[in-house]
N, C-alpha and C positions, 0 to 999 in steps of 0.2 A: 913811519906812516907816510912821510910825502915820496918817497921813494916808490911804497907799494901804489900810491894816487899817482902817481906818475908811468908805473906802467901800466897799470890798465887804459892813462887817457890813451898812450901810446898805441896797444892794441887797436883802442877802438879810432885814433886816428886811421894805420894802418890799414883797416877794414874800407875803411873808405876809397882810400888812393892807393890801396893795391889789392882789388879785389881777383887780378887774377892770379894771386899768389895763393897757395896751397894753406889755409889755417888748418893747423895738425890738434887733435886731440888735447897734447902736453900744454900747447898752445893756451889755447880755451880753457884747460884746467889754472894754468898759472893767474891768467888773468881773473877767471873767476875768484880765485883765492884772495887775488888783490882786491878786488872791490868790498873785501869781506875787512880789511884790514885800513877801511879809511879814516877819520876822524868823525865824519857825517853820514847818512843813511843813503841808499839807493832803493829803486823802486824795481821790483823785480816781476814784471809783469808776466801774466798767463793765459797764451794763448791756447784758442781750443781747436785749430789747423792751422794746416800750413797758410792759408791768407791770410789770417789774422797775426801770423808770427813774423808772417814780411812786413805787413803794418805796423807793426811794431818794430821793426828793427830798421824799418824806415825813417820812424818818426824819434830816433833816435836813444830807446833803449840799450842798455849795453850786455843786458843777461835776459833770459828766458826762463821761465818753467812751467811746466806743462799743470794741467787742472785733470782732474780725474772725473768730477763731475761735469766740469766743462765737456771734456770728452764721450763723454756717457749720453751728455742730451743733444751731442753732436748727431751721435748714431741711431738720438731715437732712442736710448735707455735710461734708467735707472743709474744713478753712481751707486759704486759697488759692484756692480753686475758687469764687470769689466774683466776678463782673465787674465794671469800675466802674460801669454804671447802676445796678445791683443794692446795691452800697453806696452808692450816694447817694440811692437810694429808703429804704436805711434809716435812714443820715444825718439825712436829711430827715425821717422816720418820730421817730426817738429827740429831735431837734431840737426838735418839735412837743410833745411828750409832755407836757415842764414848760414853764416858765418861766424852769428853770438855765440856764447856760452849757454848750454840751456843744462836746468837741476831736472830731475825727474819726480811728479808727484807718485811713487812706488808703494802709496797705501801700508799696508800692514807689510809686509815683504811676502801676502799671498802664503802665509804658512804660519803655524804657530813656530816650527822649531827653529831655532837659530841657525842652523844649517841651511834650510830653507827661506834664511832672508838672506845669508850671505850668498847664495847661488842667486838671488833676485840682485843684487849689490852688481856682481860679475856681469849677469844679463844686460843691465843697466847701463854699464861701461862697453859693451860688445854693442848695442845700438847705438852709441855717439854720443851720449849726456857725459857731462862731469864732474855732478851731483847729484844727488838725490834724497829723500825723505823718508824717513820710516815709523811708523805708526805704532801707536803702542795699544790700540784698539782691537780687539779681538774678533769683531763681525756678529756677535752673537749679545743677542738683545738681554738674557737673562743673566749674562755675563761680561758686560763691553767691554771693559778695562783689562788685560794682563794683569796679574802679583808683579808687582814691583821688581823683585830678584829674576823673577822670568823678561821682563820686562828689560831687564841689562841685561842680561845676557845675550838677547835679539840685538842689540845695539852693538854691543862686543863685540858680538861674529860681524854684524855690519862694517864697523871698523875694521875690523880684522882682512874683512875681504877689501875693502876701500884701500888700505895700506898695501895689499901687495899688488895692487893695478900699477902697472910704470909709467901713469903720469897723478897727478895731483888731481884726487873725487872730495867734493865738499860734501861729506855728511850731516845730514840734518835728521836729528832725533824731535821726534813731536809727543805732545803727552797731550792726548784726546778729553781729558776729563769734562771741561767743559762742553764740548759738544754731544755728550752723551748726557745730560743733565746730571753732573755731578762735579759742581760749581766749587769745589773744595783748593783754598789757593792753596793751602799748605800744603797738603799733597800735591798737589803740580808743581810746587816749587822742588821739593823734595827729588821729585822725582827728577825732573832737569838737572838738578844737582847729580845724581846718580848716573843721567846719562851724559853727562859732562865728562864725572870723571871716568867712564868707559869710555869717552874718547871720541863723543862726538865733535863735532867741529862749529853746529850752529844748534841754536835752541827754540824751541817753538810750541806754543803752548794756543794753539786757536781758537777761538771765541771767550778770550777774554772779556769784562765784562765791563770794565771801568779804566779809567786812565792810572787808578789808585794802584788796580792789580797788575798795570804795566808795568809802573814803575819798582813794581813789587818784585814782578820777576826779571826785569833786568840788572835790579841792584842785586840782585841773588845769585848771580852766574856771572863768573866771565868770560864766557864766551860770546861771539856775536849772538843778537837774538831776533828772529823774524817774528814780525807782526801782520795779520790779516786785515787789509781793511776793506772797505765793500762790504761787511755783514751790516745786518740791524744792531744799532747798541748805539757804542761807541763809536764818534766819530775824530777823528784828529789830522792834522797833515801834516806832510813828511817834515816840513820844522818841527812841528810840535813833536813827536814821535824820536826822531834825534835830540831832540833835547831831552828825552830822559831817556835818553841809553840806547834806544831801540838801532838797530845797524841794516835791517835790510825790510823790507815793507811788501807783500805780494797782496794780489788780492782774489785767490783762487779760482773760484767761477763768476766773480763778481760781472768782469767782461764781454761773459757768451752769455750771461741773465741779459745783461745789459742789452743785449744786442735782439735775445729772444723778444726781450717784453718790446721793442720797438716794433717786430714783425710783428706781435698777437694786436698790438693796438692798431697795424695797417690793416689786418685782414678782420678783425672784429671791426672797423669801420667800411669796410666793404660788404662786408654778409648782413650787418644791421645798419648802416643806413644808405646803401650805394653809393658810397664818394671815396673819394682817391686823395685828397687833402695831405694825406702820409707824404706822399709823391714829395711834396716840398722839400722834408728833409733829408730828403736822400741823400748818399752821397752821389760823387758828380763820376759819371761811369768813362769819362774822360781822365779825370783824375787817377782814378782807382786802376787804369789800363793801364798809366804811363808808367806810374808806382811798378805794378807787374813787371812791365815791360822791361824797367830799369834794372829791380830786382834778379831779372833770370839772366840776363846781360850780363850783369857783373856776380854771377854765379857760375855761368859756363863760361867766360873768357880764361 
C-alpha cells in the first residue's frame, strides 16, 4: 500500500517540477492505478471542459473524469443525447487539458452488444483517458436495466479490451438501479459482485440512498468502490466515506450544476430586478488569467 501512496505522490510531484517533460499514457495509467490502491479515499473530480479541468488540476487534484451530463448541458443538451464520437472528441479534449490522469464517463458503451462496448473501451484509450466507466442501463425507459447475464458479458468484453491496451485502463462497471427508480440493494449488490468477478477493477453503484446501503456495498466487494456525492440524499465526507470502505469519491455533474445555478441566480436578478449584486462573487478575472496563463506555460515548455 505505501509503495502504491508513494508513487503516485511521486507522479504528482513530478507534474509539478517537470512539466516540460513528456507524461506518457503508461504513465498516467500506472499512477491512476496507484491512487486506487491507497489505504484512504481520494476525490475524483469532474470537469465539464477544458477550464474547469485546469482548475482543477491547479487546485491540486490528482485524477480527473469527465461527466456526461456535465458535458451535455455544456453544449446546450440533454444527457444522453451525446454520440460516441462526440464523447471521445471530448475525452480526448479533457485528456489533453493536464497532465492528470483522467477515467472516461463512456455511459452505456453506446450499444447493447458487447462487442460494441469493447470497440467504445479501445476508442476511449485512442483519445488519451486511462479509464473509464460502463453502464449497465439500457437507454430505454420501458426497459432500463440489462438481464444480468447480458449485463457481464458487456463488462467481460470491457475488460477484455481494457487488458489488451499496452498500458494499465482502470475499468469501472456501474449498476444503474437506483437511478432509474429501482432501489433494490440486493440486486445491485449482486450484481457488482458479477461484475467483479468479470473483471472489473472499480465498482459503482450511483445514487445510493443511505450511508447503510454504502456500507452495504462496500463490505460486499473487494474491489475499490466509487461513491457520488453532490446528489440530493445522502450526505457524508471524504472521512466519513473512507471510513466505511469507500476508495474513490466523484461527484458527476455536481460541479457544472454548481456553476449553472450561480449563472441563473446572476441573470434572473438582472432580468427581475435590475442589479448586478452577482458581480461580488465572482471570481477575480486576474486570478483566473494567471491560473491559465501558468497552466499553458507549463503545457507547451
Amino acid at each position: 500500500m505505501v509503495l502504491q501512496w508513494d508513487q503516485a505522490k511521486r507522479f504528482r510531484t513530478s507534474l509539478v517540477r517537470r512539466r516540460h517533460d513528456i507524461v506518457t499514457q503508461a504513465e498516467k495509467g500506472r499512477a491512476f492505478g496507484a491512487l486506487h490502491e491507497r489505504d484512504s479515499a481520494f476525490i475524483i473530480p469532474n470537469p465539464w471542459d477544458v477550464g474547469s479541468a485546469r482548475l482543477l488540476a491547479h487546485l491540486g487534484f490528482e485524477a480527473l473524469a469527465t461527466t456526461s451530463m456535465g458535458y451535455a448541458f455544456s453544449v446546450g443538451r440533454q444527457d444522453n443525447t451525446i454520440d460516441r464520437p462526440e464523447t471521445m472528441a471530448h475525452a480526448s479534449a479533457i485528456a489533453s487539458a493536464t497532465d492528470l490522469p483522467v477515467s472516461a464517463d463512456l455511459e452505456n458503451g453506446f450499444g447493447d452488444a458487447p462487442e460494441t462496448v469493447a470497440e467504445t473501451i479501445r476508442l476511449a484509450a485512442t483519445a488519451g483517458v486511462v479509464g473509464g466507466s460502463i453502464e449497465d442501463a439500457t437507454g430505454r425507459p420501458e426497459h432500463p436495466i440489462f438481464e444480468r447475464e447480458h449485463a457481464v458479458e458487456r463488462v467481460r468484453a470491457a475488460v477484455a479490451a481494457a487488458r489488451a491496451l499496452p498500458f494499465a485502463f482502470t475499468l469501472t462497471a456501474r449498476a444503474e438501479n437506483y437511478l432509474h427508480g429501482l432501489p433494490d440493494l440486493r440486486d445491485t449488490i449482486e450484481r457488482l459482485q458479477s461484475y467483479q468477478e468479470a473483471g472489473a477493477d472499480v465498482l459503482y453503484a450511483p445514487g445510493l440512498a443511505s450511508k447503510d446501503d454504502i456500507v452495504a456495498v462496500a463490505s460486499s466487494v473487494d474491489r475499490p468502490v466509487n461513491v457520488v456525492m453532490g446528489l440530493r440524499g445522502v450526505q457524508l465526507s471524504l472521512a466519513d466515506l473512507a471510513a466505511i470502505g469507500v476508495r474513490r469519491v466523484s461527484v458527476g455533474s455536481a460541479l457544472c450544476r454548481t456553476a449553472l445555478g450561480a449563472f441563473l441566480r446572476a441573470a434572473r436578478e438582472m432580468q427581475e430586478h435590475g442589479t448586478f449584486a452577482f458581480a461580488a462573487e465572482a471570481a477575480s478575472p486576474r486570478e483566473i488569467s494567471t491560473i491559465f496563463q501558468d497552466m499553458t506555460c507549463a503545457t507547451t515548455q
